[in-house]
N, C-alpha and C positions, 0 to 999 in steps of 0.2 A: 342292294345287299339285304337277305332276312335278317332279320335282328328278334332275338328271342331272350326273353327274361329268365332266366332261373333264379327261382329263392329257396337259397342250401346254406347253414348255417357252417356246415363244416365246410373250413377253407379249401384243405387238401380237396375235396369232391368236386367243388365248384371250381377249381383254376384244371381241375383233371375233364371234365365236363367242359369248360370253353377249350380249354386248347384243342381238342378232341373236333367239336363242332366249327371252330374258327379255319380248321386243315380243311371244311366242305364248302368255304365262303358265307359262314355264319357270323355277322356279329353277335358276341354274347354280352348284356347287361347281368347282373348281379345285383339281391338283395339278400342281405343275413337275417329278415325277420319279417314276418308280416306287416305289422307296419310300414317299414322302407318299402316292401314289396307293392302294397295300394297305394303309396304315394307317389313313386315310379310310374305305376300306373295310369295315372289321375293327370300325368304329364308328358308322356309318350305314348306311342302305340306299336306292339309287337305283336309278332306272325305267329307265337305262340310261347305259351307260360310256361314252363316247368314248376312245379310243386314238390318239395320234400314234405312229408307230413308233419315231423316233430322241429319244431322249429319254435325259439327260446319264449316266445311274447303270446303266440294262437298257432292251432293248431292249421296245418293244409289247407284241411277240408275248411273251416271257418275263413281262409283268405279265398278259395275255391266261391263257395258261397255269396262273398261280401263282391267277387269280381262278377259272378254272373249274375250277381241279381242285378246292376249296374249294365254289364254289357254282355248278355245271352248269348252273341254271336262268335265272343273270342274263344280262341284257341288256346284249352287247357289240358294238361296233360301231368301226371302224378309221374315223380320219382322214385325210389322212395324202399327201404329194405324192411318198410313193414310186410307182410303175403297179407293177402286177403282172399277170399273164398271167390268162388264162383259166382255165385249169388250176390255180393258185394260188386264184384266187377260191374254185372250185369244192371243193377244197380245205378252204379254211378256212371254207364253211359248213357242210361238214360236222362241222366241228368245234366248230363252234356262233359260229361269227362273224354277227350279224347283216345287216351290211353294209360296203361298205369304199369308201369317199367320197374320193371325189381331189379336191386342192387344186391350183389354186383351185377354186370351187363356185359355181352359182348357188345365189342367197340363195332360192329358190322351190325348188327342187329340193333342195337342202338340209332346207328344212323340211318336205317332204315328204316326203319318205326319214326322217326322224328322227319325226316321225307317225304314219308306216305300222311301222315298229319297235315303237313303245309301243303303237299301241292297236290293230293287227294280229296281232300275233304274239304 
């Protein structure tokens, strides 16, 4: 079973979000904040991250950062109802963002984008 981490401070998102992924044979872990989120981390291994950006302790991109300068290879990927430009996108693939999913989402496009993540790339 893939098992993927999301760290989503709001409840409602994150139990909408696993139960969503869990209906594709996902398990989902959960963290409410950066910290929980790297210490999860530091003690399991997932097929891939989800990030919300605004999150109560640091922001995404700083847990984003702290995870890949550690492990360059995992699989990270933004949630997230901030937009960000084109350039910005282009940006943070390069720096190894897998994808960057604006909320709200469809529940198909969603799951297909988090699909092509795990067993594409």
């Amino acid at each position: 079973m893939k098992q993927l981490l999301y760290v989503e401070d709001d409840e409602n998102t994150f139990r909408a979000v696993k139960m969503l992924m869990e209906t594709q044979g996902y398990k989902v872990n959960g963290a409410a904040n950066g910290k929980e989120a790297l210490e999860m981390i530091a003690k399991e291994n997932h097929e891939l991250i989800l990030l919300d950006i605004m999150l109560p302790d640091m922001s995404g991109w700083d847990v984003f950062e702290a995870i890949h300068t550690k492990q360059p290879s995992q699989k990270i990927a933004f949630l997230s109802a901030m937009p960000i430009s084109e350039e910005r996108s282009k940006v943070l693939s390069k720096e190894g963002v897998m994808d960057y999913i604006m909320k709200p989402f469809e529940n198909h496009d969603f799951i297909m984008r988090i699909n092509n993540i795990i067993y594409n790339h």
